[in-house]
Phi, psi and omega in degrees: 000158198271330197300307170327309171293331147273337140331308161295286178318315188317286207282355178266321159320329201261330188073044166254146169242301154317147159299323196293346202297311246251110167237358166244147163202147191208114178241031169306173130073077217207000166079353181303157181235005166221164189281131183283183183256051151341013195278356176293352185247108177255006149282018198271149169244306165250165190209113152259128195216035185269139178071052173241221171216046167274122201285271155291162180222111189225080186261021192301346201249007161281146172312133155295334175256062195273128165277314184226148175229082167279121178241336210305180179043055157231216171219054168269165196270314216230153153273319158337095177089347189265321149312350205264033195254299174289053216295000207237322186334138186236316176191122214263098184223135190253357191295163193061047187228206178250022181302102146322125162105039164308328185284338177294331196293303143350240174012272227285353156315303194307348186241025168251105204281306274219331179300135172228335169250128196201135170234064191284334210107293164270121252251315199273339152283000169266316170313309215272289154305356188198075143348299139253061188278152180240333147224132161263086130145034196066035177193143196297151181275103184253179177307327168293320206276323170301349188254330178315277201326286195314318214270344176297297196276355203222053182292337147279276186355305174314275202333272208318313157316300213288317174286348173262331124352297209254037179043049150219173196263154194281128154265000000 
């Protein structure tokens, strides 16, 4: 298979001869159009796999303990079911694809504790949905934008805080 060979080529450039050896691997631009099966680097930490005609997103044979995920400049439509596995993710970038379909992406986002980077798009429903994202869209994530968020997605709640401040009870 040619992914393989580039693969192979990668890392001999690098002077890795192990698999365990491999915690970088950079398959940009490499024309794939599905995530190749990589579960043999059980150190990879970043992966790029950005500017390629990958669709699907099928990311089950990646390391759970993947840190950075370069995806950006292809053309997946979904997200769904193929991330949330990866719970180690520091920083994420999907941009420049078809993705559809916010709250799935959201869902499958929530159980990465560890994100601090994500350019998925809305900026103040991400905020909202990911607690602890700490930068977005290349900027920091601030306290305001965090009080923005709560009073926009969580608008009885907002309320409700905001009459209990004020010594009184919510009508």
């Amino acid at each position: 298979m040619e992914v393989d060979r580039d693969i192979k080529d990668s890392l001999q450039k690098c002077g890795i001869r192990r698999d365990v050896d491999v915690c970088q691997l950079n398959l940009a631009a490499k024309k794939l159009t599905s995530v190749p099966d990589l579960s043999r680097f059980h150190f990879l930490r970043e992966l790029w796999l950005n500017n390629n005609k990958i669709r699907e997103l099928s990311c089950r044979s990646l390391n759970c303990c993947l840190t950075e995920l370069y995806l950006h400049n292809n053309n997946i439509k979904s997200v769904s079911g193929a991330l949330n596995h990866l719970t180690c993710l520091r920083l994420l970038f999907l941009h420049n694809n078809q993705i559809r379909g916010l709250e799935d992406t959201m869902h499958e986002l929530r159980r990465m504790q560890q994100l601090q980077t994500a350019k998925p798009g809305y900026r103040h429903h991400v905020i909202h949905c990911l607690s602890s994202i700490q930068v977005l869209d290349r900027k920091e994530v601030k306290s305001e934008e965090r009080r923005r968020s709560f009073q926009i997605y969580s608008q009885e709640r907002h309320r409700v805080l905001q009459s209990v401040a004020f010594c009184r009870r919510a009508t």
